[in-house]
C-alpha positions as CSV (number, residue, x, y, z in Angstrom):
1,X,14.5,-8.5,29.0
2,X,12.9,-6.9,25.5
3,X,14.4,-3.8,24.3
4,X,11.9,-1.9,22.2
5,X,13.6,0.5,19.5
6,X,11.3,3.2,18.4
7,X,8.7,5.1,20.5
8,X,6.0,5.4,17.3
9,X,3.0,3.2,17.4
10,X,4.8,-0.1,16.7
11,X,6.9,0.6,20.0
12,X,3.8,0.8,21.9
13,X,1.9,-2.0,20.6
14,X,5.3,-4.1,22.0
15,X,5.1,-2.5,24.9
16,X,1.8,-3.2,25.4
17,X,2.5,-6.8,24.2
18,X,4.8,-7.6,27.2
19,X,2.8,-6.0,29.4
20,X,0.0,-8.3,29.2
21,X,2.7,-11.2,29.3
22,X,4.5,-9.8,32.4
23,X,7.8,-10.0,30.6
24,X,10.2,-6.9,31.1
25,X,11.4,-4.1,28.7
26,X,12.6,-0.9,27.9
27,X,12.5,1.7,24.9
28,X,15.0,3.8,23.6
29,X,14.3,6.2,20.5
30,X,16.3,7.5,18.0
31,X,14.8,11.0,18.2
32,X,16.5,12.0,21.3
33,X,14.6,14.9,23.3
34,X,11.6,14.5,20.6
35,X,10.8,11.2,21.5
36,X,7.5,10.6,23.9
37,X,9.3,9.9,26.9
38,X,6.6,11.3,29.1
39,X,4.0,9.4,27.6
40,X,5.4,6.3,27.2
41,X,6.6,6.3,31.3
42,X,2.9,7.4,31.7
43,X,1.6,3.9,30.1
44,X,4.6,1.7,31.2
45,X,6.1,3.0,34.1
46,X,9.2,4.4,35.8
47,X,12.2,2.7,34.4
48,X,11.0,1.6,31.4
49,X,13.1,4.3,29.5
50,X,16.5,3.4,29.4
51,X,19.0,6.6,28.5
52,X,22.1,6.8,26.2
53,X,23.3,6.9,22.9
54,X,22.0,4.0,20.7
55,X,24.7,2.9,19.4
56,X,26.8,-0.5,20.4
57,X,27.9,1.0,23.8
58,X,24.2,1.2,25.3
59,X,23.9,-2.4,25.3
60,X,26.7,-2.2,28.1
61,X,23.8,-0.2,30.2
62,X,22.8,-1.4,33.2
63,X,18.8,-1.1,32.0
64,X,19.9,-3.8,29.8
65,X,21.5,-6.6,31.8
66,X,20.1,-9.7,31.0
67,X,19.2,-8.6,27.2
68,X,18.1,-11.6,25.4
69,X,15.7,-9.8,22.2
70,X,15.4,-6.5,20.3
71,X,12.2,-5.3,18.6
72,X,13.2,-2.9,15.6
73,X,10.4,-0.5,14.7
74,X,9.8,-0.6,11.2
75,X,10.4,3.2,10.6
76,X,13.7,2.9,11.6
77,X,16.2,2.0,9.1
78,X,18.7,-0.7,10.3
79,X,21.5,0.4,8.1
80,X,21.1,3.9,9.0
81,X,23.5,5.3,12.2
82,X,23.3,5.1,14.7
83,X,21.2,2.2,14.8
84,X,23.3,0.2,12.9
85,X,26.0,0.0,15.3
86,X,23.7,-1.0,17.9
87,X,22.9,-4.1,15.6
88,X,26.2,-5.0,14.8
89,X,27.0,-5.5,18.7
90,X,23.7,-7.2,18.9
91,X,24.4,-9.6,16.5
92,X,28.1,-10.2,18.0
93,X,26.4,-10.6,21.1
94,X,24.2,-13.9,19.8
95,X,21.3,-11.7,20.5
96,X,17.8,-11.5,18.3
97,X,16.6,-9.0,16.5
98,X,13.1,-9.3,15.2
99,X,10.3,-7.0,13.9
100,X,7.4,-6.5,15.3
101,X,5.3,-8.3,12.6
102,X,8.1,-11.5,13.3
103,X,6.9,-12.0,16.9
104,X,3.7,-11.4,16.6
105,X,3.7,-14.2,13.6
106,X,5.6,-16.4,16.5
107,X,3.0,-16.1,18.7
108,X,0.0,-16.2,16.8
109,X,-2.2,-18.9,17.5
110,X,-5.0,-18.9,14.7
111,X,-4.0,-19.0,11.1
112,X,-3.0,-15.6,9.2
113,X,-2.9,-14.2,5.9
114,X,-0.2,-11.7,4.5
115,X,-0.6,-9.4,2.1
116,X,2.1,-7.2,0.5
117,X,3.1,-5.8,-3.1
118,X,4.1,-2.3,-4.1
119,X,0.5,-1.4,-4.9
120,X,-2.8,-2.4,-3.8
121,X,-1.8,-3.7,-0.7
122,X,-4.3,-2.0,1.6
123,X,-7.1,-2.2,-0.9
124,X,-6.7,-6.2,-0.7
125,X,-6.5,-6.3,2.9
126,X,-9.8,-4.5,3.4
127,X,-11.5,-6.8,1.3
128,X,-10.0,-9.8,2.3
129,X,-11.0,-8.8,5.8
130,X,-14.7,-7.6,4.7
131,X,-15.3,-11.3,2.8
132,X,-13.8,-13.5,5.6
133,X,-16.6,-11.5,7.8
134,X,-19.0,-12.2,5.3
135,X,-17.9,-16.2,5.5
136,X,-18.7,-15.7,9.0
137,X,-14.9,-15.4,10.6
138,X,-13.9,-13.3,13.0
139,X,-11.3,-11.3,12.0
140,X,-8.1,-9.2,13.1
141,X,-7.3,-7.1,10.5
142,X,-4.0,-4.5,11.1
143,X,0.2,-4.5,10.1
144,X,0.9,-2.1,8.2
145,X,-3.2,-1.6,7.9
146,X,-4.3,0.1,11.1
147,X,-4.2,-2.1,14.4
148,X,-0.3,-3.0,15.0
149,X,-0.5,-6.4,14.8
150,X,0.8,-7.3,18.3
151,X,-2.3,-5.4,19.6
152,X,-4.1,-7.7,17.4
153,X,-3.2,-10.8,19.7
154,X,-5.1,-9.2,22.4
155,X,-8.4,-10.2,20.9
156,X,-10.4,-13.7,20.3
157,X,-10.2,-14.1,16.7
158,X,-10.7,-16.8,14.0
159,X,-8.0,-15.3,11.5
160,X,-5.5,-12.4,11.1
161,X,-5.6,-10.5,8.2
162,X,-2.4,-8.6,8.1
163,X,-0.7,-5.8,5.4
164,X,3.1,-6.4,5.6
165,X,5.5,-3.8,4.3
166,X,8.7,-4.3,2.9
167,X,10.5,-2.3,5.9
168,X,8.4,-4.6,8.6
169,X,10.2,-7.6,6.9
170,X,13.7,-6.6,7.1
171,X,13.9,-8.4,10.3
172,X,12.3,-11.6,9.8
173,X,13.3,-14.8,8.7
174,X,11.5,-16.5,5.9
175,X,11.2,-19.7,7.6
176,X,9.7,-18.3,10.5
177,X,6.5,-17.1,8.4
178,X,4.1,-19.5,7.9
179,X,0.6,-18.4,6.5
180,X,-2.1,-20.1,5.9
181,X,-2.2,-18.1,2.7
182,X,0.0,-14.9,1.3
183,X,0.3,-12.9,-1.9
184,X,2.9,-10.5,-3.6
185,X,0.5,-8.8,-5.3
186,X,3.2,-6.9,-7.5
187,X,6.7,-5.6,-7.5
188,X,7.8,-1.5,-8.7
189,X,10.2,0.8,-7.9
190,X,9.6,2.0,-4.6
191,X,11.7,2.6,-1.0
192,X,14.7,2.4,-3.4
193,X,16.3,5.1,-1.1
194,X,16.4,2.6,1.7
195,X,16.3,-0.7,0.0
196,X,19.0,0.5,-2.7
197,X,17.6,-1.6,-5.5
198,X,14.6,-3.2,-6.8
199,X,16.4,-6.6,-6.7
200,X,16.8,-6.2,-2.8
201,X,13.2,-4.9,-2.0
202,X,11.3,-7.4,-4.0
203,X,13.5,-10.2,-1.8
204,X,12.1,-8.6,1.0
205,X,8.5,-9.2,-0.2
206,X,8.9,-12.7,-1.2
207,X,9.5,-13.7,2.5
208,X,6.2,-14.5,2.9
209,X,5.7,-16.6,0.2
210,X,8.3,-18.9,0.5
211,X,6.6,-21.3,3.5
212,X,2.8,-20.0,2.6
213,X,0.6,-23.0,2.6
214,X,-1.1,-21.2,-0.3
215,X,0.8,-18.7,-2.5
216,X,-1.5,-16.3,-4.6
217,X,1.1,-15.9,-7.5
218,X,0.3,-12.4,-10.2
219,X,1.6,-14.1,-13.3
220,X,1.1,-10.4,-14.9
221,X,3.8,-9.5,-12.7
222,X,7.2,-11.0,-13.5
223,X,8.8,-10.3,-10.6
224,X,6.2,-12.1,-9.1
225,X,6.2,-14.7,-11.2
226,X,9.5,-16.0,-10.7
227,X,8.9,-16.1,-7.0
228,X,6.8,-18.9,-7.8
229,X,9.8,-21.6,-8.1
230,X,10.8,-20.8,-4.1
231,X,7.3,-21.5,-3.1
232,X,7.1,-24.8,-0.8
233,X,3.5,-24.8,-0.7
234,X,0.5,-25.0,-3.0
235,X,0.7,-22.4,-6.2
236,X,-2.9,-20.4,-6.9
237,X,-2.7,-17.7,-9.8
238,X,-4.1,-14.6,-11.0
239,X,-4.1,-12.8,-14.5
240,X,-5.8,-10.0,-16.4
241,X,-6.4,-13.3,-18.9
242,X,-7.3,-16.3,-19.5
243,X,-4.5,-16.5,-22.5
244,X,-1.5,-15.9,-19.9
245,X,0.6,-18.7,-21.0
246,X,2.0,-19.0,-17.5
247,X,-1.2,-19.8,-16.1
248,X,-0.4,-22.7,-13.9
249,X,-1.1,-24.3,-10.0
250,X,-3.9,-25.7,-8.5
251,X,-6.1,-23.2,-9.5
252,X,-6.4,-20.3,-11.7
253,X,-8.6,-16.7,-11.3
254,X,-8.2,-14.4,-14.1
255,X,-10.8,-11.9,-16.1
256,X,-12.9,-13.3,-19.4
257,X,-11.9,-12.3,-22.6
258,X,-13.6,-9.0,-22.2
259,X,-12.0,-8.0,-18.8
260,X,-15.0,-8.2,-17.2
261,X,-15.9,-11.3,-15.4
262,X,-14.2,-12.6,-12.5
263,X,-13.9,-16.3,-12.9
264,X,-12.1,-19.0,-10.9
265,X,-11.2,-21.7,-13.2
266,X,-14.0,-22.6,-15.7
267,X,-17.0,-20.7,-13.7
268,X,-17.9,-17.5,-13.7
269,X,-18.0,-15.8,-9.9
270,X,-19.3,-12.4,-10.2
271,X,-19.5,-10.0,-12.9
272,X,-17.2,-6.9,-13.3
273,X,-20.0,-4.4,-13.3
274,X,-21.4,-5.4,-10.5
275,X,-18.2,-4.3,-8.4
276,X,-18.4,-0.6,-6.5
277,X,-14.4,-0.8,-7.3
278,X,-13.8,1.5,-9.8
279,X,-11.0,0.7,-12.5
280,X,-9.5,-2.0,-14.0
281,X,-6.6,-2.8,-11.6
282,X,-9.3,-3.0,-8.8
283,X,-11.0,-6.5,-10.6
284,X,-7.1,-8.0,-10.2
285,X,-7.1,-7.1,-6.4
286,X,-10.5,-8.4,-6.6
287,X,-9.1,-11.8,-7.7
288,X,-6.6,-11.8,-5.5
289,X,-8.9,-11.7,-2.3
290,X,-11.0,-14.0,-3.6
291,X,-8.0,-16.5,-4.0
292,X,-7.0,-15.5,-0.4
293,X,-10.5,-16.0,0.8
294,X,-10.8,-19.5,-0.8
295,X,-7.5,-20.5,0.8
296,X,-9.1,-19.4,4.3
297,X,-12.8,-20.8,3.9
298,X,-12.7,-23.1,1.2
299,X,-14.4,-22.7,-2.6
300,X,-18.4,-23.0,-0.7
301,X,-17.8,-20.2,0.5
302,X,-17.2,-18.3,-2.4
303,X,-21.0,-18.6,-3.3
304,X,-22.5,-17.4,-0.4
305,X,-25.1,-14.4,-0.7
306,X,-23.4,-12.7,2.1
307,X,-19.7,-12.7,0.8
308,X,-21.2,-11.8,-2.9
309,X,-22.8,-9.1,-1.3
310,X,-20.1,-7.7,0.3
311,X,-17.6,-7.8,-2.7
312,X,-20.0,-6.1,-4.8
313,X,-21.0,-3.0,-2.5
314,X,-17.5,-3.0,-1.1
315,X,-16.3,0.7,-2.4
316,X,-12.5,0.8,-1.7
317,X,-10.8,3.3,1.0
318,X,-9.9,6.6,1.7
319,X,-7.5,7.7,-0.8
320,X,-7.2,5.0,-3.1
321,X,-9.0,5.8,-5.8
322,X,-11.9,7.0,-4.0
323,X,-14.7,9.0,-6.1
324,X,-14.9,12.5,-4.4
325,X,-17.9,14.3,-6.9
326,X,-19.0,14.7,-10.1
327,X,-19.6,17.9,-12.0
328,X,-22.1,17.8,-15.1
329,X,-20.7,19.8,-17.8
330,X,-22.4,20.1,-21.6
331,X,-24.3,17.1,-21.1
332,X,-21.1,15.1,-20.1
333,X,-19.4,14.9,-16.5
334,X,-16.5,15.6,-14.7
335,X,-15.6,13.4,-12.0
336,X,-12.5,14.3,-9.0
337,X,-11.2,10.7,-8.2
338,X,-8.7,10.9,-5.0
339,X,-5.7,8.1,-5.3
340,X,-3.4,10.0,-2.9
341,X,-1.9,6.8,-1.2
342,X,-0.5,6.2,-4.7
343,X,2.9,6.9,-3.2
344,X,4.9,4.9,-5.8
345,X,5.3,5.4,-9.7
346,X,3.7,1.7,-9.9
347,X,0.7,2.8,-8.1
348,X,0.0,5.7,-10.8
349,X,0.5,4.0,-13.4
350,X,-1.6,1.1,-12.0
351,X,-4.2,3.9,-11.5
352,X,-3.8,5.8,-14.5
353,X,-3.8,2.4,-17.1
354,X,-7.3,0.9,-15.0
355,X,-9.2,4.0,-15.8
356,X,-8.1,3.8,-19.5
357,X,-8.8,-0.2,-19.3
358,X,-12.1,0.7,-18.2
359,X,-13.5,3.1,-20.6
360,X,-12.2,6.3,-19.3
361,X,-11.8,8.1,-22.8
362,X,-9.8,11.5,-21.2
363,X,-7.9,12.1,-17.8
364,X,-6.5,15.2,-16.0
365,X,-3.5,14.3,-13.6
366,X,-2.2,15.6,-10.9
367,X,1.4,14.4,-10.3
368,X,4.6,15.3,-8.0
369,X,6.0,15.0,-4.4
370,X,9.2,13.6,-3.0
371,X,10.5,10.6,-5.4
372,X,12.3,8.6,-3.6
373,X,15.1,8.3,-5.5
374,X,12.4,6.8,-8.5
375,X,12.7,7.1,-12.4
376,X,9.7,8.5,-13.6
377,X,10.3,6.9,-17.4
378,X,7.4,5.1,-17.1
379,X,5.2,7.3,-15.9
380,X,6.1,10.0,-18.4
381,X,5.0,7.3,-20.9
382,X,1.5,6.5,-18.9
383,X,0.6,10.5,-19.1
384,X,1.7,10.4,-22.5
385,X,-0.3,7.8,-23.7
386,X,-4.0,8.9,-21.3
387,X,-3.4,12.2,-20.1
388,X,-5.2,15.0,-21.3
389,X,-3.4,17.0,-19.8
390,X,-0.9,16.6,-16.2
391,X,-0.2,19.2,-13.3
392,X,2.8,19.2,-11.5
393,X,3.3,19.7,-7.5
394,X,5.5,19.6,-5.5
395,X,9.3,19.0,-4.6
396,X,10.5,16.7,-7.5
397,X,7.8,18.4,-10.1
398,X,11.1,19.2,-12.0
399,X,12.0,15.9,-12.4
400,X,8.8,14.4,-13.6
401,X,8.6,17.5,-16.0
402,X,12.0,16.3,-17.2
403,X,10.5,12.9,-17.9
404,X,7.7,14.0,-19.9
405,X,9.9,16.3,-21.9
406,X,12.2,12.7,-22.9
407,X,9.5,11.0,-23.8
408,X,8.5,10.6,-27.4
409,X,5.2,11.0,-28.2
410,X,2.6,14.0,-28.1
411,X,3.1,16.3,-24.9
412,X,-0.5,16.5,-22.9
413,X,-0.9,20.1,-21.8
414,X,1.1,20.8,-18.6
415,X,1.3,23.3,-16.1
416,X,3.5,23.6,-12.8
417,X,1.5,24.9,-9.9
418,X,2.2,26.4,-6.4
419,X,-0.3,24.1,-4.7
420,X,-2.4,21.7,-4.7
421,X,-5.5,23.6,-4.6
422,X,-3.7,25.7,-7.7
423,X,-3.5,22.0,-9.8
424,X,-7.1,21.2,-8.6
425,X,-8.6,24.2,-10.7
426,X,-6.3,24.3,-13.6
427,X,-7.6,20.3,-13.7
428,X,-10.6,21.2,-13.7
429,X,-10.6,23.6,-16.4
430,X,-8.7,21.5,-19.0
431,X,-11.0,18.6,-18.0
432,X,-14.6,21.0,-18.5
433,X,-12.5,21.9,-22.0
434,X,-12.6,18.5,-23.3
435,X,-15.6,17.0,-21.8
436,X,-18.6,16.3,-24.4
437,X,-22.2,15.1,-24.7
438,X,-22.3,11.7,-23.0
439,X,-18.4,11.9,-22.5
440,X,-16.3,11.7,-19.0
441,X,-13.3,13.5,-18.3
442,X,-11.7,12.1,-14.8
443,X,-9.0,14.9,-12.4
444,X,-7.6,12.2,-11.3
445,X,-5.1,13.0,-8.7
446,X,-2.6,10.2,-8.2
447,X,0.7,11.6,-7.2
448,X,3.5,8.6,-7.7
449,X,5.1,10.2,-4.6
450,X,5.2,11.3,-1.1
451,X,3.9,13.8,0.4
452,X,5.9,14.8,3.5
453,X,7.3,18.0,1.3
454,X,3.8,19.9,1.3
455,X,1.6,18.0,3.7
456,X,1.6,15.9,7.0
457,X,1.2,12.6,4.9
458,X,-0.9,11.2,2.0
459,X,-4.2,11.3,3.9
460,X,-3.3,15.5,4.8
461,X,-2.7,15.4,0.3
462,X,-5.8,13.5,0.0
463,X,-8.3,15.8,2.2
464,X,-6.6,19.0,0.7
465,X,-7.6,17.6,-2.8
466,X,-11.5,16.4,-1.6
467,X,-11.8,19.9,-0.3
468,X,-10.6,21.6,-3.5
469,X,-12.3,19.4,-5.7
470,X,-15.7,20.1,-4.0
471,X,-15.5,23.2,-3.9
472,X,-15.4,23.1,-8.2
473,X,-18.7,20.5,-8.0
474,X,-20.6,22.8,-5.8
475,X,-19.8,26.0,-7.7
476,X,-21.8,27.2,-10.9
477,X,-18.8,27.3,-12.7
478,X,-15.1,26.6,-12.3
479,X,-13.2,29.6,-10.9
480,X,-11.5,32.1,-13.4
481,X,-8.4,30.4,-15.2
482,X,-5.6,30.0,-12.6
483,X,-1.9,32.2,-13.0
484,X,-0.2,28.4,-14.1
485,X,2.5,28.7,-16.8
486,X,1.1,26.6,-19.2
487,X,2.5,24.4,-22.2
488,X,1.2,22.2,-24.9
């Protein structure tokens, strides 16, 4: 007997995962009358809702007799009540408690690939995914990505691709994972509010390192970087350079002197202008696919029309860093880039620094949300060092304006609006200010925090911002100056 906790869409891909087996479960849910009872007794049948309070008494429930596993949903924290209870007697009680990325990594029977990191994560999945397809694999891709991964099971595959977050691998063991290949693509500031420190969450992400028969190691990253000396398996690197001093394992990917080229020890593999990707920061994730890919398929592979094909046309998703339009203005251009999923103060920054890496000569951003108990030090020194100007949203907009205000250096013009749609056109106008023949000014919105205070999640943020910046590109002219209080 399984007990599933957490009704979301993890719950039901385990519920639909000992289904198929024929083993027996039930589900309970924190959110009391909320939860989908109906629904889920609609898939799963009578009884497979067991009632009570979960804390340690429910495990006393008749439902339960013969427990022998618990499958935590990731949304639920473990530490929080009163699930935490219910854990503590579990554990007194001998009896598991796994995630459900830990059993479907148990019962996978083709190879797998992990990818995690504070930033990027998704991006790399994607295109891991798209070039094993283009190597002719058949692929699972889903975690954290899409597709639970216990749904993932259901299918004949060659290889699973899987996103992994940091509050999936809470309740796995490290020696229990054992990819075929698996990067930490970086380590910021991020879920400190349930992780309580940066020391604690990167531990988390280094999991899936530590038994990988290939680790992709960032050496950019330090955090990263010293996860290298738990690895038991083989050590490939990336860097922004072929000068990293730490550039060491079997083999190394990294960008030529120019930061252009992608190149995987002494060759030359594709050029960075021929990538869709825009920024920077995008020719690293690059890299580290590749390295992924090559661990999967082997170097051949990596010269294949198909898979070169694929890489270069591959455009990124939705929300991460995705180009909405572009508005010609005075014989230069505006151009609305939507990074919405950049939920973290690492992500921004990683946004805001590619563009400047890559030739961006101004930016207008759009900041603010719900922090997540971040510093936003750093940031306030990214916008001070790109940023044309920055417009603040949102819940914690007072505490990113606090930030800036600290920082030495020369303020960018600022400007606290009511919405979203507000920020869009006061972008727009500081951008149209400063563009110039043959210039381009990027509104750039790339928030370095949630979005649960103003919208239904980061994809809501994102479509509220594709819709306001279009309506600037398909207008004459930008709309009359917006009532923003406004300081330089």
């Amino acid at each position: 007997m399984k007990l599933i906790v957490g009704m979301g869409q993890t719950g039901f891909s385990a519920g639909r995962f000992f289904a198929r087996r024929g083993e027996p479960f039930v589900a309970a849910d924190t959110r009391g009358a909320d939860a989908p009872r109906a629904r889920w007794i609609e898939s799963f049948g009578p009884g497979t809702v067991v009632e009570g309070e979960l804390g340690a008494g429910l495990l006393d429930a008749e439902a339960l007799r013969g427990l022998d596993g618990i499958v935590l949903s990731p949304g639920i924290d473990p530490a929080a009540e009163p699930v935490v209870g219910l854990l503590a007697e579990a554990a007194r009680r001998g009896i598991a408690v796994e995630s459900d990325i830990a059993v479907a990594l148990r019962e996978a029977t083709v190879p797998y690939v992990l990818i995690t990191g504070s930033n990027g994560k998704s991006t790399v999945t994607a295109l891991t995914a798209e070039l094993l397809t283009a190597a002719g694999q058949r692929v699972g891709i889903g975690g954290n990505y899409g597709t639970p991964a216990l749904d993932l099971l259901a299918d004949p595959v060659d290889v699973l691709v899987l996103e992994v977050s940091s509050f999936q691998l809470e309740a796995c063991e490290p020696a229990a994972i054992r990819a075929r290949a698996a990067t930490v693509l970086n380590v910021s500031a991020d879920h400190l509010d349930r992780h309580g420190s940066i020391q604690a969450y990167a531990a988390l992400k280094q999991k899936i390192l530590v038994h990988a028969e290939t680790a992709v190691i960032n050496l950019d990253d330090a955090r990263v970087r010293a996860m290298a000396a738990d690895c038991h398996g083989r050590l490939v690197t990336f860097s922004a350079s072929d000068e990293n001093p730490a550039l060491t394992g079997e083999h190394r990917y990294y960008l030529d002197v120019d930061g252009e080229s992608l190149c995987r020890d002494d060759q030359v593999l594709v050029r960075g202008d021929e990538l869709a990707l825009p920024g920077a920061h995008n020719r690293l994730n690059a890299l580290a696919a590749l390295a992924l890919v090559e661990a999967v398929v082997g170097r051949a592979a990596l010269d294949r029309p198909a898979l070169r094909k694929a890489l270069a046309h591959f455009t990124g998703l939705p929300h991460r860093m995705q180009v909405v339009c572009r508005w010609p203005v005075d014989g230069g251009e505006v151009r609305f880039i939507n990074d919405s999923k950049a939920t973290n103060v690492g992500a921004a920054i990683a946004a805001i620094d590619g563009l400047a890496a890559a030739g961006i000569a101004g930016q207008v951003v759009i900041v603010g949300g719900q922090a997540k108990g971040q510093s936003f030090d750093e940031l306030a020194r990214a916008l001070k060092t790109h940023a044309l100007g920055v417009a603040l949203i949102g819940e914690d907009a007072d505490r990113i304006e606090a930030a800036l205000d600290a920082c030495p250096g020369n303020a960018p013009a600022t400007a606290r609006c009511d919405s979203l749609e507000q920020a869009v056109r006061w972008s727009a106008e500081q951008a149209a200010a400063r563009v110039s023949v043959g210039r381009e000014v990027v509104v750039l919105l790339s928030p370095a925090c949630a979005s649960f205070d103003q919208f239904r999640g980061y994809a809501d943020r994102g479509e509220q911002f594709a819709r306001a910046a279009e309506t600037v590109c398909d207008a004459a002219d930008v709309a009359a100056p917006v009532s923003a209080e406004v300081a330089s």
